[in-house]
Each structure stands twice: as C-alpha cells, then as structure tokens.
VEXBAKE-649878 format. One record per residue (C-alpha): x, y negated, z negated; residue in one letter; chain. Coordinates in nm, 2 decimals. Layout:
// VEXBAKE-649878
c1,c2,c3,res,chain
X,Y,Z,a,A
...
***
This chain:
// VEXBAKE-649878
c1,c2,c3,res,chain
9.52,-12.05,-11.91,x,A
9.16,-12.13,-11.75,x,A
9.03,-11.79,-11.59,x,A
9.18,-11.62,-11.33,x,A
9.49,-11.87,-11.32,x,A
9.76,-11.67,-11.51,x,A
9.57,-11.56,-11.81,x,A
9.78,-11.43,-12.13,x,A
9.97,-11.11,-12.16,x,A
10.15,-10.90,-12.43,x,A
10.35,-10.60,-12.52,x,A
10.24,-10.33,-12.74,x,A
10.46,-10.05,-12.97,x,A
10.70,-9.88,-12.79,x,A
11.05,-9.78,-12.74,x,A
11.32,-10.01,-12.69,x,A
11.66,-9.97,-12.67,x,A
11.94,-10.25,-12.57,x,A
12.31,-10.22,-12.62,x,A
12.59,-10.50,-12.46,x,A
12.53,-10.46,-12.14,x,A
12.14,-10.37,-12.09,x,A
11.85,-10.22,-12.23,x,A
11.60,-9.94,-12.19,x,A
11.24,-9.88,-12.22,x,A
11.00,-9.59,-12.32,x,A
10.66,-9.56,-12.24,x,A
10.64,-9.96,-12.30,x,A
10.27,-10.02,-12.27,x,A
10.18,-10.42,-12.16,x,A
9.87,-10.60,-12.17,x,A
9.80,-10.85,-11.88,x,A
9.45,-10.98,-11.93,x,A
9.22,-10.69,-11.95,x,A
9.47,-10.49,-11.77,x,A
9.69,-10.23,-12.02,x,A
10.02,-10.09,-11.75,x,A
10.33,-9.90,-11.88,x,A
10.65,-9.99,-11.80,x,A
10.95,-9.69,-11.81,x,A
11.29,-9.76,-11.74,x,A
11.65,-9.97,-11.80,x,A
11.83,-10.29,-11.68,x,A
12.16,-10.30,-11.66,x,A
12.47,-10.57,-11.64,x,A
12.21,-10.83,-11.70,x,A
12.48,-11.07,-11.78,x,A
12.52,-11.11,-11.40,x,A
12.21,-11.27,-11.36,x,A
12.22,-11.55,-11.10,x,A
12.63,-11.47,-11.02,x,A
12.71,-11.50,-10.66,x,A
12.79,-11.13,-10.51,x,A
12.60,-10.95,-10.85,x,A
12.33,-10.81,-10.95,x,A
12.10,-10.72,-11.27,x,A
12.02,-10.31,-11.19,x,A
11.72,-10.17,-11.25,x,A
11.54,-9.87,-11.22,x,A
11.23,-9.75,-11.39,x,A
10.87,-9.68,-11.31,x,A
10.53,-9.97,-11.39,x,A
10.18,-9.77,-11.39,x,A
9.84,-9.81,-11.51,x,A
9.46,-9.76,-11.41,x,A
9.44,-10.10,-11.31,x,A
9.60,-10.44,-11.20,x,A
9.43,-10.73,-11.13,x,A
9.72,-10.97,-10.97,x,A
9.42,-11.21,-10.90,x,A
9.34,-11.27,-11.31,x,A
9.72,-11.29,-11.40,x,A
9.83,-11.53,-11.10,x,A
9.90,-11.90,-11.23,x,A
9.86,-12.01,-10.85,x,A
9.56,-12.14,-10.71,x,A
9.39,-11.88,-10.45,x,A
9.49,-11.97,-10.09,x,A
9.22,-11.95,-9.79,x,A
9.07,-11.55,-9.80,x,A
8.99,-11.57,-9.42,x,A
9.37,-11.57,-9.39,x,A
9.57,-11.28,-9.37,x,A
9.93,-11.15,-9.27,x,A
9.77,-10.90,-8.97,x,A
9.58,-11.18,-8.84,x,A
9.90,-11.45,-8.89,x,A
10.17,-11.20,-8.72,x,A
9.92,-11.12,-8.43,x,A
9.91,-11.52,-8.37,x,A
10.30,-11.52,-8.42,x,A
10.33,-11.25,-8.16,x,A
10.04,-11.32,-7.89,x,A
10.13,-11.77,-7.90,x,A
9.82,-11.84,-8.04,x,A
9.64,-11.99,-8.35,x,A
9.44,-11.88,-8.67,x,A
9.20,-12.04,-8.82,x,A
9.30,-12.40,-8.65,x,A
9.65,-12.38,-8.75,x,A
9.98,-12.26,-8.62,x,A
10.13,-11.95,-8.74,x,A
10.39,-12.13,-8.91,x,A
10.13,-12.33,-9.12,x,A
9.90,-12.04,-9.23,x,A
10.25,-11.81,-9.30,x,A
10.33,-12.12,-9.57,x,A
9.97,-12.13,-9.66,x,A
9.98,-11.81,-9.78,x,A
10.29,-11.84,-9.94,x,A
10.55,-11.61,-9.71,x,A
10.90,-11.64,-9.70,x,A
11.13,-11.42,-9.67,x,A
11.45,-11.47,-9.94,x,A
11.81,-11.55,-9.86,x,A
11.89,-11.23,-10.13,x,A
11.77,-11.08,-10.41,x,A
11.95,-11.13,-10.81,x,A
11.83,-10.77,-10.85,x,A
11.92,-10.40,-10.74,x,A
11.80,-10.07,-10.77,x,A
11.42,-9.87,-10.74,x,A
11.10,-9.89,-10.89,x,A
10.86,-9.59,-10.92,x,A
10.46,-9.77,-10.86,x,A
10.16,-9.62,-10.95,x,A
9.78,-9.76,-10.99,x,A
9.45,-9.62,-10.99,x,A
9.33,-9.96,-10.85,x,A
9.52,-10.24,-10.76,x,A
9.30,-10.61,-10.68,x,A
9.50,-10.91,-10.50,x,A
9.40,-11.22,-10.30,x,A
9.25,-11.01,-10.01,x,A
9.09,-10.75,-10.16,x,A
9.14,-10.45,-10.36,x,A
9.34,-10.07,-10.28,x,A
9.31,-9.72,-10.44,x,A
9.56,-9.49,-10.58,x,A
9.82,-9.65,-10.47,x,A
10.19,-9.46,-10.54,x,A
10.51,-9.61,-10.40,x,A
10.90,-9.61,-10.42,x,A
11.04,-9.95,-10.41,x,A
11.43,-9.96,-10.36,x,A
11.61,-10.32,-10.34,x,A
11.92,-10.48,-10.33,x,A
12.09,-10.83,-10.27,x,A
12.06,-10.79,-9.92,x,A
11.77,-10.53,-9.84,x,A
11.36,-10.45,-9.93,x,A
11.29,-10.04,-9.88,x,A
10.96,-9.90,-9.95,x,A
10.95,-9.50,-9.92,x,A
10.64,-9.30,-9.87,x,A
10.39,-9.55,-10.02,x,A
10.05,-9.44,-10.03,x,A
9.68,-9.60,-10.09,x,A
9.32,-9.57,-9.99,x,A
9.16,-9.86,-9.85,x,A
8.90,-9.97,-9.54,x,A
8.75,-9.62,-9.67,x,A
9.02,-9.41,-9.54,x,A
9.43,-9.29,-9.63,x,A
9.71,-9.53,-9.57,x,A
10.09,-9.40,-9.57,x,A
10.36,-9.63,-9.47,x,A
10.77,-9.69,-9.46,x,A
10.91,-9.98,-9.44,x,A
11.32,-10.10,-9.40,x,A
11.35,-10.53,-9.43,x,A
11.66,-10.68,-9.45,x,A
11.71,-11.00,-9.62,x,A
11.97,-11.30,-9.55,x,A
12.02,-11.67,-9.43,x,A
12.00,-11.57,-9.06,x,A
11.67,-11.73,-8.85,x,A
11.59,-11.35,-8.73,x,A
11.67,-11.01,-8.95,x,A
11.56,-10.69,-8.81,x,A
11.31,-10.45,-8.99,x,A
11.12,-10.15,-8.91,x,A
10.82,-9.92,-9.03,x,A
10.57,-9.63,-9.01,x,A
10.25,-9.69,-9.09,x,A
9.96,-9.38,-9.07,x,A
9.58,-9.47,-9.13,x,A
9.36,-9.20,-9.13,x,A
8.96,-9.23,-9.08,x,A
8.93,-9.58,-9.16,x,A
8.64,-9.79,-9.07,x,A
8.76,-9.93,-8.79,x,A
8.59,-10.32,-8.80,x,A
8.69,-10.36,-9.13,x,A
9.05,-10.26,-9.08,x,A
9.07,-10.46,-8.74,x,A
8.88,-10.74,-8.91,x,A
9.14,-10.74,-9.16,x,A
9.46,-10.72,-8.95,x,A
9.42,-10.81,-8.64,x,A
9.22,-11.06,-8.42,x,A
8.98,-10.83,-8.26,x,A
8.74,-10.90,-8.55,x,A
8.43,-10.65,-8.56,x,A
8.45,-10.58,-8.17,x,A
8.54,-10.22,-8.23,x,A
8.33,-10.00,-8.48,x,A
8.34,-9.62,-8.58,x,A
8.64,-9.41,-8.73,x,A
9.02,-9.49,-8.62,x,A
9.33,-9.30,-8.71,x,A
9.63,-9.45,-8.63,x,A
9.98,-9.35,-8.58,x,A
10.21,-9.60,-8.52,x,A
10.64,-9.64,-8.54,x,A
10.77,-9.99,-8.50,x,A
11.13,-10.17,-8.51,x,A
11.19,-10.56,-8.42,x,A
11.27,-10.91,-8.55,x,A
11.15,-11.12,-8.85,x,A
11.18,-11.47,-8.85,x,A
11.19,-11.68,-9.22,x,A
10.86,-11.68,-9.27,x,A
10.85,-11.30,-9.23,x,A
10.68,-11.33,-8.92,x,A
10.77,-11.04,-8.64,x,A
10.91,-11.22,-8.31,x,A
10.74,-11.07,-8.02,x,A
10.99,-11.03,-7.77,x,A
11.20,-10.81,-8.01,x,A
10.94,-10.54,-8.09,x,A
10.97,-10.16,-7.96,x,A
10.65,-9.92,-8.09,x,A
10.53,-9.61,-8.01,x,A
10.24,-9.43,-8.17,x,A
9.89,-9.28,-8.08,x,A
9.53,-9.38,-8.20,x,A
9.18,-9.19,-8.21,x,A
8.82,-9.38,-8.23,x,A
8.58,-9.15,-8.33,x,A
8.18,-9.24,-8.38,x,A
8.17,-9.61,-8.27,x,A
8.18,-9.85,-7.98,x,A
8.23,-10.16,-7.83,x,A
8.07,-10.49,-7.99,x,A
7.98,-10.70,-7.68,x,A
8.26,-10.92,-7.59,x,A
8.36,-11.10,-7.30,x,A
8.54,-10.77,-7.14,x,A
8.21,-10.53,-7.22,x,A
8.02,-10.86,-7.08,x,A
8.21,-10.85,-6.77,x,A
8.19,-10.50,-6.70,x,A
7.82,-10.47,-6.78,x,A
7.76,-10.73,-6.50,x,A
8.01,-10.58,-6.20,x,A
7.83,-10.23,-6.24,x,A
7.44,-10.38,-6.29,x,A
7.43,-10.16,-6.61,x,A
7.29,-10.32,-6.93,x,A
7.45,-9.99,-7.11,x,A
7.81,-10.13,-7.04,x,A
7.73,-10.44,-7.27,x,A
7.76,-10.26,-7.61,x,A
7.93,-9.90,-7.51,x,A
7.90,-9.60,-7.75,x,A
8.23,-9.44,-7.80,x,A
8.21,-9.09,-7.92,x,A
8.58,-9.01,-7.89,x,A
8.85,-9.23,-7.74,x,A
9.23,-9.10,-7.81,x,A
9.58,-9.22,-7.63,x,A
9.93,-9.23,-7.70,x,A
10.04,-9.57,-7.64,x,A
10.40,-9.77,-7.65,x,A
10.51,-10.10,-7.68,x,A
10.75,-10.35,-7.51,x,A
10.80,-10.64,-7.39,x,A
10.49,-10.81,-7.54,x,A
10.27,-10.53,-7.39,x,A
10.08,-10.19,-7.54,x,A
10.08,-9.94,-7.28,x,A
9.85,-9.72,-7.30,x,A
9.86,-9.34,-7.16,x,A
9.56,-9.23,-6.98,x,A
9.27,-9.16,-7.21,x,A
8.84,-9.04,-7.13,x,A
8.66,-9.33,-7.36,x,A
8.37,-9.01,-7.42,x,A
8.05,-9.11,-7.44,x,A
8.03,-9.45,-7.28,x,A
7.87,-9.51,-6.95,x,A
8.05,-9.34,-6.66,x,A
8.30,-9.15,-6.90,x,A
8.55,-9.38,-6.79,x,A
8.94,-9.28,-6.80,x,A
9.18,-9.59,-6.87,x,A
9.49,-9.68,-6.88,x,A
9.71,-9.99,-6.83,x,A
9.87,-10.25,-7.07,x,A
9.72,-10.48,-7.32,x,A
9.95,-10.75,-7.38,x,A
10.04,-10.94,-7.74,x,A
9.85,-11.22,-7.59,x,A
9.56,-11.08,-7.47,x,A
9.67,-10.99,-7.11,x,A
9.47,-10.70,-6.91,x,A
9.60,-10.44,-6.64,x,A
9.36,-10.19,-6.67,x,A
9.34,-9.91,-6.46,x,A
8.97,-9.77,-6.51,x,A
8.79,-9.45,-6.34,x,A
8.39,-9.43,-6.36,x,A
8.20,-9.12,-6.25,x,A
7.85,-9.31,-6.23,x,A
7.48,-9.18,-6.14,x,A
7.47,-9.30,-5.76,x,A
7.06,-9.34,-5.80,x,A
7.13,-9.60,-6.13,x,A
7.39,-9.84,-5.89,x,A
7.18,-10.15,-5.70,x,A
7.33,-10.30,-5.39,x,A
7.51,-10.53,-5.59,x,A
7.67,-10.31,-5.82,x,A
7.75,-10.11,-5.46,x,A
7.89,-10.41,-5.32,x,A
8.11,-10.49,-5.61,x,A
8.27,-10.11,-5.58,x,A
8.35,-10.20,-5.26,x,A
8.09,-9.91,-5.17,x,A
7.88,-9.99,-4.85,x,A
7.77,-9.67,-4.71,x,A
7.52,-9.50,-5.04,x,A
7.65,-9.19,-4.93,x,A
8.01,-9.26,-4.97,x,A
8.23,-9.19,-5.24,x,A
8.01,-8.91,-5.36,x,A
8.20,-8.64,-5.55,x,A
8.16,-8.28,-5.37,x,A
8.13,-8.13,-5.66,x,A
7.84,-8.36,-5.82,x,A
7.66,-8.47,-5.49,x,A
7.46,-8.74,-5.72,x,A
7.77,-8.92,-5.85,x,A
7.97,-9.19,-5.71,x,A
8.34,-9.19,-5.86,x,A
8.45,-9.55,-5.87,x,A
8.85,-9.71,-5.96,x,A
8.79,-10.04,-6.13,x,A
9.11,-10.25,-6.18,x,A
9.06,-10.50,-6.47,x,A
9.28,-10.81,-6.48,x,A
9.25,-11.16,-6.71,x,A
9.25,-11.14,-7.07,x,A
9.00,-11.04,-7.33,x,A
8.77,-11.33,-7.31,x,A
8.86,-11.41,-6.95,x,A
8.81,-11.08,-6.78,x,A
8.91,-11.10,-6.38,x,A
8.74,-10.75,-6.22,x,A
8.77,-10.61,-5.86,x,A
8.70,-10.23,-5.74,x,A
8.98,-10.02,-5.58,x,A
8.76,-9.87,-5.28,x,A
9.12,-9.67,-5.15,x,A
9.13,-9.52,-5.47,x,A
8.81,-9.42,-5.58,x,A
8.87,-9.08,-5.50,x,A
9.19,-9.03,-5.65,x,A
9.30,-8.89,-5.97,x,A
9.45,-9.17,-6.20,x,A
9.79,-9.08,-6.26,x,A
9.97,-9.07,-6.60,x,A
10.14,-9.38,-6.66,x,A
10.41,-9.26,-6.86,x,A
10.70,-9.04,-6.83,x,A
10.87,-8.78,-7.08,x,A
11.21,-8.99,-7.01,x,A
11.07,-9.32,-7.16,x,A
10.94,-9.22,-7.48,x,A
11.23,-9.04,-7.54,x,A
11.41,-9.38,-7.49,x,A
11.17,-9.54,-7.70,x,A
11.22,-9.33,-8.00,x,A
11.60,-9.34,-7.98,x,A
11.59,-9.67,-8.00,x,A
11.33,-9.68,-8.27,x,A
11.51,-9.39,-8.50,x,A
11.88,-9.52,-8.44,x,A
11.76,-9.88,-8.57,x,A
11.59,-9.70,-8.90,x,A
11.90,-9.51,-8.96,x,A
12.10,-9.80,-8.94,x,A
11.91,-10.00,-9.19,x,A
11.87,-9.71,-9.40,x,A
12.23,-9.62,-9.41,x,A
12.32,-9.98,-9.52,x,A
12.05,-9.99,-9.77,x,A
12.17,-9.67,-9.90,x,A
12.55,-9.72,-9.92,x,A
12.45,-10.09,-10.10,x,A
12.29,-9.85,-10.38,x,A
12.56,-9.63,-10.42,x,A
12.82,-9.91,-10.49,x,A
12.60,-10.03,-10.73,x,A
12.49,-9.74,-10.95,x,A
12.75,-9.54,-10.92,x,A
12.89,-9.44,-11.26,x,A
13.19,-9.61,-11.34,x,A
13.46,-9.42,-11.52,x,A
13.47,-9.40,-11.89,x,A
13.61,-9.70,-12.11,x,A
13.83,-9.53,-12.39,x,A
13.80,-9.92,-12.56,x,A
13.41,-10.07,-12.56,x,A
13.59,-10.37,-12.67,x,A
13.38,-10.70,-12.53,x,A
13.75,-10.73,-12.36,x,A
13.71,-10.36,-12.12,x,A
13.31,-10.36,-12.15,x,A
13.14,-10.67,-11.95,x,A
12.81,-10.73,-11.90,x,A
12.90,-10.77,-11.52,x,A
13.11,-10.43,-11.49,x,A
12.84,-10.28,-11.26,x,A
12.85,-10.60,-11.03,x,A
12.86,-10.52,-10.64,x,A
13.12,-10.73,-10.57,x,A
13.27,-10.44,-10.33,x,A
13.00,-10.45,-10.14,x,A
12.84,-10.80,-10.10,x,A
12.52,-10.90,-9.96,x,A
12.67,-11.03,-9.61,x,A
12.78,-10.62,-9.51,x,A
12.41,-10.60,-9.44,x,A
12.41,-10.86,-9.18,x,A
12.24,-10.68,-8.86,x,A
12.51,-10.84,-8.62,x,A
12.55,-10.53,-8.43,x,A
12.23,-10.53,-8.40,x,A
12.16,-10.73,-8.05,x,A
11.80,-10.77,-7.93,x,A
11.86,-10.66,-7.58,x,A
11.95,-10.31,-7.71,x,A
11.55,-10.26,-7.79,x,A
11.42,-10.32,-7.47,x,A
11.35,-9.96,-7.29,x,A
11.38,-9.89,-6.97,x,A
11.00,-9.71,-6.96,x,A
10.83,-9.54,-7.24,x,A
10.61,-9.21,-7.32,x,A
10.43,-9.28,-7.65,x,A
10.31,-8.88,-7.68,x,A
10.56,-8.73,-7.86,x,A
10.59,-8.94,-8.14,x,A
10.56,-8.73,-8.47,x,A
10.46,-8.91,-8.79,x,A
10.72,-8.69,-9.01,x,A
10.98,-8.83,-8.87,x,A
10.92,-9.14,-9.05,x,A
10.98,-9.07,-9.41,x,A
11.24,-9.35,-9.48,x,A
11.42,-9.09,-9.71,x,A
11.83,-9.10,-9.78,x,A
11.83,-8.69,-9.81,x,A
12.01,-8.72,-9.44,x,A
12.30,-8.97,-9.60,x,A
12.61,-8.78,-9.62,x,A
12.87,-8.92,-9.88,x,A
13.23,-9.06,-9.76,x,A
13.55,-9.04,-9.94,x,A
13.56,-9.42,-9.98,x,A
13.21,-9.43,-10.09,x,A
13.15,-9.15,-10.37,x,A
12.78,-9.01,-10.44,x,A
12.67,-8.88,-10.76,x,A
12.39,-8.68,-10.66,x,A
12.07,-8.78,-10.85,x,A
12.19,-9.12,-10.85,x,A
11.93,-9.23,-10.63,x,A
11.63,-8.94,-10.72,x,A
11.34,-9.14,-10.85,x,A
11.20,-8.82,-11.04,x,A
11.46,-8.96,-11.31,x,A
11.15,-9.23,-11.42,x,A
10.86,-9.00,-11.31,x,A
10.55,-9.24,-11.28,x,A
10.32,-9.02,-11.48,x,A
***
C-alpha cells in the first residue's frame, strides 16, 4: 500500500495454541508498519461467527509503545478541522460545523453506531502513545468490555491537551433511532484552548488551566450523536491562570461599563459546580478572581448559546464615566456606594442574548443585594439519582450479558464433534434484544431542579464489583477480572 493508506503488517514467534472450538495466544508480538504491539489472549466458539443470537468470545490484552492508526488505515483521511466534540455540540445546540449539518460531518467522519456486535467479552489496552486522525494521546490504559448488544469502557486513562484524562463510558447498541448511554469523564490541568478548541465550539476564547468534572446520561441517535433534550449532567469545573479572548460577550460588557479591561479579562481563578437540563448548563454562583470588578455569576448557558446571567461587579466609582453610570442605572455618583468600601460602587448586571448577540441591562433594585445561590441541595440530589440509577441499569445489563456468555459450561464426558460445537458458548439465552432500553422513557431524566455540588468523581467507576449474582444467572467469580490477561 502507498504510505499512510494501510501499510503492511506481520506476526512474529510466539505462542499459539487452537483446539475445535478456539484458540489462544501468548505474548504474540505483531508488526503494523513500524509499529511492533503484543497481543495476549483466546477466542472462543468462533464457529458462530456471523450466527444470529451468537457470538465469537474473546478476551485478552493488545499493548505496545506505540500505534500509529493513521499509517495502518486503508481509508483516505477525512477533514482534521472536524471532530466529534465540535459535531455533538452542533447536534445538541441546532447549529452547523464547518458549513454542514451535523448529520453530514457525523457521516463525514465515518460515525455510526452498529445494530450489534458478532463479538463478546473484554479487552485489556495499553500504549505508551497512541496517533489517530486528530491527533496523538499518552499512556493510554483501558478496559474494553463488549457484547452483541452493549460498548463498556471502565477506568480508561490517557494524557492529552497537556493534562490527565479519566473516563467511563456505558453505550448500548441496537436498531432503535435513540439508545441511551452515559459517562464520566475527569480532565485535570489541561490547557484549556486546546481542549475547548478540540471539543467544543468555543474555540480559543477561553485560555489558562481547566479541570473538569463532569457525569452525564442521555440519548444517542444512529450516528452516535447525543439528542439534546434527553441529556441530565452534573459536574464542577476550575479555570486557573487564563482569561477571556475578546468575543462578542467580553465585547459587550467592555462597552456597558466604559472599561477597556473588560474586553480581554484575566481570570486568575474561576470555579462552579454546574448541572444540566433541559438544553441548559446552570451554573452555581462563582467569583471569576481576577477580572475587572471581581464579578460573581451565575445563571444558565444554554446548548445553543442562550444567556441568563446573573452578574455582581464591585467597581472603582472614580474609573465609571457618566455613561457607564447611566448604563448601571446609577444617577446619583454617590449612590450605590458600599459602606464598607466608600470608593466602590456594587453593580447587578443581568446578561441576556447569546454568545455573539449579547443583550445587557443593569439591575439598579438589586445592586445592593447579595446574589443568591441558584441551586438547592434537593435538586442535585435528583439529578444524581437519576444519573446513577440510569448507569446501574446499563451496567447491570451489560454485566448479566457477560455472564451468560462466559460462564463455564459443565464438563463434556464425550468431546465427540457430536457433544463439543464450535457454537456451545453461544448466547442464545440471552439475546441482543434483552438490552433494549424500553423501560427507559426520556421523561424520567428531566429533574425537577438540580444542585451540581455534591457530585463526587468516584462514584463513577463503571465497575461490576456492586453486581450481586442470582440463582437463575450463576457467577463464577473471576469470570469477569481482567487481571486474568494483565496488559504488562
């Protein structure tokens, strides 16, 4: 093949083992281009390959220093200024990317999400450095479990945009327009425009450090897009070091208060816990440190762009003009000074519009009030039952699909071909459609209000330790322990 479309590959010495119904390997090392991985682990019941309600099993471990997917790919690259973030966020907020709908750039770049899968069991991952179509990650180590009808990964973990990346993820699969999913995701001191630049459509507006915590459940459509209306998060972020790029909003803001220094804030700390529904981030109340006025915020952000922004400035009287006075809705100088800082004016700044289309007007009843928290105990808690009794449920199918299918079977007395088929191990007891999420209605994951502060990060593992075993459904216990093909 010409370079980097699907260059040639090999297998070296190493141990191989097959019998009637599968195979095994031992420290099998491949070559794929200039790239040398080792494969560990068996396949089983391969004769039911492609056999409605079966599946091959397999479990083992791939690992190496490196894999480049971009040299050994026989497809032509697609458009590197596309990328899922940026597609979903389209999906999600009704807008385009790059001139086309999200439905064109999702089959651009090649997403689909499969009716089922002719494979079950896990797969133990490990690279030093792993390069694909949008760029490349670092020590990445994952556990990938699969079945006919469901995609799990379990605490994977890489380093990329210069920070730590941990995530879980639940996906189930079928014929059905909308399947539900859910996931945990934990970025820690990334470079915030890269990330942002990467997956979402804010571009470089933001700059500095961002952590992130964030726990999400919802809908994906066949082109494994999220549908908007479906999704319940809850989560908390920290910028640290940066600032606002100027933008329309920064633009705006700059303008009301007569301050150049709004027009490109510095943002030495910002933190919030925040939730979503209904199309809308919610943010809890949160000092952006370091920009002009120190202001406190909070409000929503919506999917699409939408502001309600509750904003309190405490602002140098002697640095506000008439106009900027005006705008505050300030017409005496000597009102609205704080008693406590007789040279500062405390203004409420309500911020409506969108992003690029910023609507401003001052609160002058308010400007000496306390913003209130905009979130109750009561709602998060909502939130995150809602958000954990979804996982569980996906995780509990996903489980009890694995168990049916690499359960030991009990022993033949006669390996004759006659007792002993290639297909023994099938799941025909438990076929794909169990997985459907029927009981799953979309109106059960709209709360009633939300409080995004208690959300812990550990309780997101997307482990099966919880799964207790039922008489009809029989657990051997390292049946499902990955340490069986350790990646090393």
């Amino acid at each position: 093949h010409p370079p980097g479309r699907g260059r040639a590959g090999g297998a070296g010495h190493g141990g191989i083992s097959l019998d009637g119904t599968g195979g095994s390997f031992q420290s099998l090392p491949v070559t794929l281009d200039e790239d040398q991985i080792t494969v560990t682990g068996e396949i089983r019941s391969f004769m039911s390959y492609g056999l409605p309600g079966r599946a091959v099993l397999v479990r083992g471990s791939v690992q190496g220093p490196k894999l480049d997917l971009v040299a050994v790919s026989a497809r032509p690259p697609t458009d590197s200024t596309l990328t899922y973030g940026k597609v979903a966020f389209a999906k999600v907020g009704g807008r385009t990317v790059s001139g086309r709908t999200p439905e064109e750039a999702a089959r651009e770049l090649r997403l689909s999400r499969p009716d089922s899968l002719p494979i079950a069991g896990s797969l133990q991952v490990a690279f030093d450095t792993l390069v694909y179509s949008r760029g490349m990650v670092e020590d990445l180590r994952a556990q990938v479990e699969f079945g006919p009808s469901f995609v799990r990964v379990n605490d994977a973990r890489l380093r990329r945009f210069g920070g730590d990346i941990r995530t879980n993820m639940n996906m189930t699969l079928g014929r059905s327009d909308r399947e539900p999913f859910n996931m945990n995701v934990q970025v820690q001191d990334l470079n915030a425009s890269e990330f942002l630049t990467a997956n979402s459509p804010l571009g470089e507006a933001i700059r500095g450090r961002l952590s992130l915590s964030l726990d999400l459940i919802g809908f994906l459509d066949g082109l494994l897009l999220p549908e908007g209306p479906s999704l319940v998060g809850s989560g908390s972020f920290a910028l640290t070091d940066g600032g606002v790029n100027s933008i329309p909003l920064t633009a705006s803001i700059s303008s009301f208060m007569g301050l150049e220094g709004f027009r490109t804030p510095a943002v030495e700390s910002w933190s919030s816990s925040f939730f979503l529904s209904e199309g809308q981030f919610r943010l809890g109340e949160g000092t952006v440190t370091g920009a002009p006025g120190d202001p406190r915020v909070r409000g929503s952000i919506g999917l699409d762009g939408g502001l309600d922004l509750l904003s309190v400035f405490v602002l140098d009287a002697e640095q506000l003009g008439s106009h900027a006075l005006d705008n505050l809705g300030i017409t005496d100088p000597l009102a609205g000074r704080l008693p406590d800082r007789p040279g500062f004016i405390q203004a409420v700044v309500h911020i409506a519009g969108t992003l690029f289309a910023p609507e401003l007007r001052a609160d002058p009843a308010a400007a000496v009030q306390t913003v209130a928290e905009g979130v109750t105990e009561r709602a998060q808690a909502e939130a995150q039952r809602q958000i954990q009794e979804q996982r569980s449920r996906l995780q509990d199918r996903a489980a009890g699909m694995l168990r049916g299918l690499l359960q030991p079977r009990a022993p033949v007395t006669d390996p004759s071909p006659d007792t002993l088929r290639g297909d023994s191990l099938s799941p025909d007891t438990v076929p794909p459609d169990t997985l459907q999420p029927d009981t799953l209605q979309p109106d059960t994951l709209q709360p009633d209000t939300l409080r995004p502060d208690t959300l812990q990060p550990d309780t997101a593992t997307g482990g099966t330790s919880s799964l207790e075993p039922t008489p009809e459904d029989p657990v051997v216990g390292d049946s499902l322990r990955p340490d069986t093909v350790p990646p090393d």
